[in-house]
N, C-alpha and C positions, 0 to 999 in steps of 0.2 A: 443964317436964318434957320430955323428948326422946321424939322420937314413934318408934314401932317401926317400922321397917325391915320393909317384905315382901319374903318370900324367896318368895313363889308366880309362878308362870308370870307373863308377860306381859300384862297387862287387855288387853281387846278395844276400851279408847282407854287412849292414854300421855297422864292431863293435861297443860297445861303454864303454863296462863295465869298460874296460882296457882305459888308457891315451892314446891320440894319441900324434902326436907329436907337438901337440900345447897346449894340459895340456885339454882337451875337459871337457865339464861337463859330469858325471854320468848318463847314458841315456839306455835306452833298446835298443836293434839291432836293426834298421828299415833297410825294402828292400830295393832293386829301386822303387817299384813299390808303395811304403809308400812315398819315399822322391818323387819323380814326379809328384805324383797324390797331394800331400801337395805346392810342390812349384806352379804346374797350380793356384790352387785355391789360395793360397797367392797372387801369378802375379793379380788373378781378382781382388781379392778382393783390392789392390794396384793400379789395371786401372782404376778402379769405383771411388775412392776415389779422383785421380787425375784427372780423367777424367771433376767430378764435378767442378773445376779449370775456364773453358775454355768451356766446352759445353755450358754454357747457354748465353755465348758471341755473338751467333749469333740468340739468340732466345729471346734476351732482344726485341728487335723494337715490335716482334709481343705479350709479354705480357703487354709492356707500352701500347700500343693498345689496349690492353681488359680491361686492369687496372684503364687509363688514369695515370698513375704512373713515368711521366718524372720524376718527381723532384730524385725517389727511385731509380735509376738507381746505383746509385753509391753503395749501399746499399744490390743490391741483391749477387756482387761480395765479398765486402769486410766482411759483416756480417760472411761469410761461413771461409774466415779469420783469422777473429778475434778470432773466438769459435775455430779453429784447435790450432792456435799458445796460445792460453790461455789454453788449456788443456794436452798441450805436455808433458811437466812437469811432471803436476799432474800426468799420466798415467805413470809418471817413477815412481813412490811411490807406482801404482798400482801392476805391474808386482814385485816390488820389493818383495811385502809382500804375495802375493795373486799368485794364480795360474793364467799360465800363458793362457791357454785353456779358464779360464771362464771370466777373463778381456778382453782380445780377443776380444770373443764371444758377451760381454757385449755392447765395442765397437760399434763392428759390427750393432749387434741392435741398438743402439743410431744414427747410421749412416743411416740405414734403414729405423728407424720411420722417423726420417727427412727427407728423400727422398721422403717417403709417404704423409706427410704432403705437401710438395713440390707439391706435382701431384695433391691430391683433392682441395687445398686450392682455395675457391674465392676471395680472396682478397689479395691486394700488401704485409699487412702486414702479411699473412699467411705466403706467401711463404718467409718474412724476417725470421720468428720464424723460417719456418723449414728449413732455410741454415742453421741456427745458430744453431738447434737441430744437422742437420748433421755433421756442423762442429764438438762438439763437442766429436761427436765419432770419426771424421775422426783424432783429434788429436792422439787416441790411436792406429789408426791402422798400421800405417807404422810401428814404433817400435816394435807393438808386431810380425808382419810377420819376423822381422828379429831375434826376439828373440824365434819363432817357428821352423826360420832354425838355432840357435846356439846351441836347444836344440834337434834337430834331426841328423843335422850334423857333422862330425869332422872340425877342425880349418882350415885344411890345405886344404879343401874341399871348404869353405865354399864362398871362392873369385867368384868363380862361379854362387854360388845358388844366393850373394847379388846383384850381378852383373842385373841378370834377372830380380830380383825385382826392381832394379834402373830402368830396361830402360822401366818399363810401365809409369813412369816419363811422357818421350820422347812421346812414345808413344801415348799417353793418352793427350799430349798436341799438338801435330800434327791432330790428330782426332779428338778430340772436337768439335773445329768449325765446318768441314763438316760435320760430326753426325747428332752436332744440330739443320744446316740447313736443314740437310733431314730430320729429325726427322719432326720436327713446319711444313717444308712445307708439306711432305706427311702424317700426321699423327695429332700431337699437339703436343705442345711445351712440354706440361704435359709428356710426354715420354722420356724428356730428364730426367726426375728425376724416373719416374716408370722402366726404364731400368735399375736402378742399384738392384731392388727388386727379380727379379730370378737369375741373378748373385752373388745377395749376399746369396740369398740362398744356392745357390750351394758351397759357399765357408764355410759357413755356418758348412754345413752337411760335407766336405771334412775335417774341421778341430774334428769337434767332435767325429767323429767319427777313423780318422785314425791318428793324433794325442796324442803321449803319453808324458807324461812329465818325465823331467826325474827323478831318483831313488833317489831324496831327498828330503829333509820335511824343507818349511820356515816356518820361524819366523810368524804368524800372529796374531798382535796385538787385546784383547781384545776389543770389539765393543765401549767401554766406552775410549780407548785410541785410540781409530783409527783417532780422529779428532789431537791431538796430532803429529801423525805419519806425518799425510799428511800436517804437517805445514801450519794451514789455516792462521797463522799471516803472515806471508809470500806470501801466497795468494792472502789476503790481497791488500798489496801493491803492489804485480806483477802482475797481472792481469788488475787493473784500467792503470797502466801504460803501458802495451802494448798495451790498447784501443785507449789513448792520443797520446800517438805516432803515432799509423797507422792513427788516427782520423787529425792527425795535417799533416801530409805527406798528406793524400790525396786531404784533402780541401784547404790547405795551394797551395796561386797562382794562385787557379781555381774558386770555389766559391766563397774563400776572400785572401783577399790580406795579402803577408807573413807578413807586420807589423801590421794585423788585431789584434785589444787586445784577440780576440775569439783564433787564431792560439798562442799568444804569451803565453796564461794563459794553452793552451794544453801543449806547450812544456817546461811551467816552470812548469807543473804539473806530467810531463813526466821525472824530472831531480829528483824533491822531494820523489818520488814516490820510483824509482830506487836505490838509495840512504838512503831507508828506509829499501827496501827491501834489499839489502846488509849488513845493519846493521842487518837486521832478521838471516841471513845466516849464520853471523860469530858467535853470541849470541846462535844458534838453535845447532851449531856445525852439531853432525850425525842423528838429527831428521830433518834435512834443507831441505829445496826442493832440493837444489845445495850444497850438503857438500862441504866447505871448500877444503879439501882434493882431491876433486875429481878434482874441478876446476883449483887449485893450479898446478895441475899437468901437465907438460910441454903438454905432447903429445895428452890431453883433449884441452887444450884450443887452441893450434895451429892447432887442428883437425877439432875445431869449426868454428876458421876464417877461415880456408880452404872451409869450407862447408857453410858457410855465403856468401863468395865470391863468390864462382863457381855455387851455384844455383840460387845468385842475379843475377848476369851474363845473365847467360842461362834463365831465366824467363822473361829480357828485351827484349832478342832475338826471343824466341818462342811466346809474344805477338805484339810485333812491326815486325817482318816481314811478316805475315800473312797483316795487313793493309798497309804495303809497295807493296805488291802483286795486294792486291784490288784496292789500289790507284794509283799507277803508272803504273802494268800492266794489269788494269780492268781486273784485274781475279775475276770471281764469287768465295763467300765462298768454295765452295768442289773444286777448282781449287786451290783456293791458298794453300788447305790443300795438294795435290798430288806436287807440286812446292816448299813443303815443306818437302821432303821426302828425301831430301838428307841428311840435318843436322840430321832428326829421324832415317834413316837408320845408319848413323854414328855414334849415339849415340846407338842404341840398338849392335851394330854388335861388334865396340870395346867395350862395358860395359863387351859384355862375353869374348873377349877377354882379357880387362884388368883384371878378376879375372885371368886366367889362366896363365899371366905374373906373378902376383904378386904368384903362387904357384910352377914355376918357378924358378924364382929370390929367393922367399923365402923373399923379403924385397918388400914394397908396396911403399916406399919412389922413387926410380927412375919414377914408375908409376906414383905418382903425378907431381914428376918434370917435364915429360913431358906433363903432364894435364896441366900443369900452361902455359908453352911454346907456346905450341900447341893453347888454346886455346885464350891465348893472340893476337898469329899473326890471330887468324881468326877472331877475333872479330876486329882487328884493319881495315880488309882486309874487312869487313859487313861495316863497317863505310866510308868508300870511295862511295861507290854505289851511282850513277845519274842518270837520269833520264830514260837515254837511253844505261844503264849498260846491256850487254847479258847475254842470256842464261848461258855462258862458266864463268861468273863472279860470278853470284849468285849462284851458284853451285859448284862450286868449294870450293869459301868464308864458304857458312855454313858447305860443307864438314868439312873442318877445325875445323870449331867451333864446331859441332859434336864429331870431333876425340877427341878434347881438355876434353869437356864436359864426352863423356863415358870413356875418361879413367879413371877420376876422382870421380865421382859422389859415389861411393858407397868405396871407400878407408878410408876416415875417420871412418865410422861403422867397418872395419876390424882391426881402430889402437884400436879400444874399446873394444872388443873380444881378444885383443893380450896383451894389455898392462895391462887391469883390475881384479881385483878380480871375480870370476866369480858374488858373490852376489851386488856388483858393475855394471855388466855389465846391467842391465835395467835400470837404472840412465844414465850413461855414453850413453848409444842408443836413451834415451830420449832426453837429451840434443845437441846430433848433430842433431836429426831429428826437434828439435825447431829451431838448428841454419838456415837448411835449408831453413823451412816453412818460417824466420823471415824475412833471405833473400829477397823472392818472395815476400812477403806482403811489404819490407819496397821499395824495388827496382823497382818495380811494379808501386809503389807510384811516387818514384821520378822522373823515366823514364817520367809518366803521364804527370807530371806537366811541365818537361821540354819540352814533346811533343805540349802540349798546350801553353805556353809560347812562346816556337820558333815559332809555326806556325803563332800564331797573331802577334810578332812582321815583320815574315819576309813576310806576307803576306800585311802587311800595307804599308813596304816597296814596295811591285812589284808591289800591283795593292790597293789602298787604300778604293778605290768603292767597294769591294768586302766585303760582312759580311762575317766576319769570324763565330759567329754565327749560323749563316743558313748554312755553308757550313761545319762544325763540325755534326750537327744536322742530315745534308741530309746526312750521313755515307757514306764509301768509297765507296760504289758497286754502290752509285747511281752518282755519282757525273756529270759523262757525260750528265746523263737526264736534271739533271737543273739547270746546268752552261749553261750559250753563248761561242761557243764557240770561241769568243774572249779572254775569262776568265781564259780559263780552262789550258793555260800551266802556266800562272802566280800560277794558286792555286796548279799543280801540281809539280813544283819548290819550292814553301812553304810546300808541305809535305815531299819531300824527303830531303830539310833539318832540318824540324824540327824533321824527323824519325831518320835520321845518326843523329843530335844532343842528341837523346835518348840513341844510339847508344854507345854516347864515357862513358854513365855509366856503360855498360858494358866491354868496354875496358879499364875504371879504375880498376872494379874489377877484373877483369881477372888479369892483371897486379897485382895488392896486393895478388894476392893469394897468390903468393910465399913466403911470407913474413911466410904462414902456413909452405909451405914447406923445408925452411930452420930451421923451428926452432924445426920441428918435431925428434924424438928421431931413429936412425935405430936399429929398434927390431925388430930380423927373425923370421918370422911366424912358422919356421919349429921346434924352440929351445922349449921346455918346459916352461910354462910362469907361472906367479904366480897363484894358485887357491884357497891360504889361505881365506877361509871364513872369512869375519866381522862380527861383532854379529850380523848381519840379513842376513846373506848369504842364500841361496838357489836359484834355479832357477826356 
């Protein structure tokens, strides 16, 4: 008979020695006072990381300005990127083999020195190095904060703790922008990146010190095998390939034209590539960066499109309506971030509520269902919006989209915890928190290009005198200063449809989410799951 689920507060010890009822890994007891003070410092170290996303968004004008650095503009965003989504991976081979405390930690550091390089650097091309330094840690960090709550928490616990760390997501991309503008104006821009330096430290000390792993011993491969392990032939291939991709989305329609040979030879280098790397995979079998096995398996991959969608989605939303804000209701930066607080709030409030359904129900599948639902009609409802749309519209609409977004966002890392082997399960975290990151970076992209595309065509249309140009260039906040204002309803009709046309990328994906959620497997969190070790099991 299936043991009942407690839904009461926290015990004053979290057992662990014994199975809970979701088959838990082998762990020492931790307090509350262990697991609290571990999830704060995860939460930062999670807000720093995304936060790095979207804060220097509004701090780009005044380092082109020191720099003279237009052309690198494209560059300071994507770089940081490119090194997340190319390391994601990699950092699932890490945890898989290696403790989970000193890859973390490692992380961490790799994200820090970048951050620091970021803040001294005098030159444009410093601070591309050190997005890219940071990137490269920040790919390790998300997965291991939720592999520090799988190996502190029970199963049936755990909806909760992932829940929180979702919503610094939200969070962290609502505050960005304002941040960054108080940061540049009252201070220097250099602070958007020195700010994550005692924060990280504090997460820093909170993991080394109160952090224990749990009571079993992995696999780790001799130093002379470890290149072996981490499938660099497969690296190889997947990593040049997610360069050319994001490389070809972002230039692709803006600097050159989609039947540019430069765009064509990215995206036939981007098919070849792919393609190679798949043949590495199958050949590599259980040394692969992506075993086989792991992939093959229903409730991994429809986990991933689930999580591919829903954060492509929400990442066209949380950058295109902040400039719908500025531009159509000449709200300043820190304004539009507060006008933006409905969707954030809706995503932090139901994130924690959606872990607490799914420990409820015992099944996380209805939760996504209505993430998928949910977020579809708000996103359809964000793409309506004109010129002279109210208060009671855009508020409402991101509510929605909010609701849809937290209830989703952190359920596919739950089906990987529930469905996997436990020595599985750093692989399996790895790969949806790629799916995620791949999301934003490719949707990101497209959104852009369509954003750009619509305005110059529909802008030619209303007013043809107008450089589109100069009026891209002169950013949202200023737009009122130097337009005539003859001009300025024609260019403000060409933003807001070229915005809602960004828009319906997001209400395509929303819409395909579900395609995750029907194919996904219902397995109750609450039933004993498999925790048979593969021959590199440990956690």
């Amino acid at each position: 008979m299936e043991k009942e689920v407690a839904t009461d507060p926290l015990p004053q010890e979290i057992p662990s020695d014994a199975p809970d009822e979701g088959g838990s890994l082998s762990r020492p007891a931790a307090n509350t006072w262990t697991v609290v003070s571990l999830t704060i410092a995860l939460c930062l170290g999670v807000f720093c990381m995304s936060l790095d996303v979207t804060i220097i968004t509004t701090a780009i004008p005044r380092i082109t300005d020191q720099f003279d650095s237009l052309d690198d503009i494209g560059w300071y965003g994507s770089s940081y990127l490119l090194t997340n989504c190319a390391t994601t991976l990699a950092f699932g081979k890490f945890y898989t083999f290696y403790s989970t405390k000193w890859v973390y930690l490692s992380a961490l550091f790799l994200f820090e020195v970048g951050s620091l390089v970021c803040g001294v650097t005098p030159t444009s091309v410093g601070l591309i190095l050190g997005r890219c330094i940071a990137g490269l840690g920040a790919g390790g960090l998300f997965s291991g904060s939720l592999l520090i709550i799988a190996q502190t928490v029970p199963l049936h616990r755990r909806p909760v703790f992932t829940a929180l760390l979702g919503s610094m997501y939200g969070i962290a991309s609502v505050a960005g922008p304002p941040l960054g503008g108080a940061l540049t104006d009252r201070v220097s821009w250099r602070w958007c990146f020195y700010i994550n330096l005692p924060i990280g430290a504090v997460t820093a000390a909170f993991v080394l010190f109160f952090f224990h792993a749990p009571n079993s011993v992995k696999r780790r491969p001799e130093l002379r095998k470890l290149l072996s392990e981490l499938d660099p032939i497969g690296s190889f291939f997947f990593l040049p390939a997610i360069v050319c991709l994001l490389l070809a989305l972002q230039w692709g329609g803006t600097q050159y034209s989609w039947k540019s040979p430069r765009i064509i030879v990215l995206f036939v280098l981007t098919g070849v590539l792919l393609l190679a790397f798949v043949a590495v995979q199958i050949r590599q079998n259980e040394k692969a960066t992506l075993p086989p096995r792991i992939v093959q398996n229903r409730n991994i991959w429809s986990s991933a499109w689930f999580a591919i969608t829903l954060n492509g989605a929400y990442f066209v939303f949380i950058y295109y309506l902040p400039i719908w804000f500025q531009a159509i209701k000449a709200a300043s930066a820190t304004k539009s971030g507060v006008m933006n607080l409905p969707s954030i709030i809706a995503v932090v409030v139901v994130s924690i509520i959606s872990g607490m359904l799914v420990t409820i129900f015992g099944y996380y599948n209805p939760v996504m269902i209505m993430s998928s639902v949910t977020l579809s009609i708000g996103a359809g409802l964000l793409s309506t919006l004109k010129t002279d749309s109210g208060s009671g519209e855009w508020i409402g609409y991101q509510i929605l989209m909010g609701l849809g977004v937290g209830l989703g966002m952190q359920q596919p890392f739950m089906v990987v915890q529930n469905v996997l082997p436990d020595g599985d399960v750093p692989t399996g975290t790895a790969v949806i928190t790629f799916a995620q990151t791949l999301g934003g970076a490719i949707f990101i992209s497209v959104g852009q290009n369509i954003f750009q595309n619509q305005f110059a065509h529909t802008m030619h249309l209303e007013d043809p005198s107008v450089n589109v140009a100069t009026v891209l260039s002169a950013g949202t906040t200023t737009l009122r200063k130097y337009l005539p204002a003859e001009q300025l309803p024609a260019v403000l009709r060409s933003y807001n449809t070229a915005i809602t046309q960004a828009f319906y990328v997001g209400v395509a994906l929303a819409s395909l989410s579900c395609i995750g959620t029907i194919a996904l497997e219902w397995k109750s969190v609450k039933k004993p799951r498999n925790t048979t070790p593969n021959d590199h099991s440990g956690s």
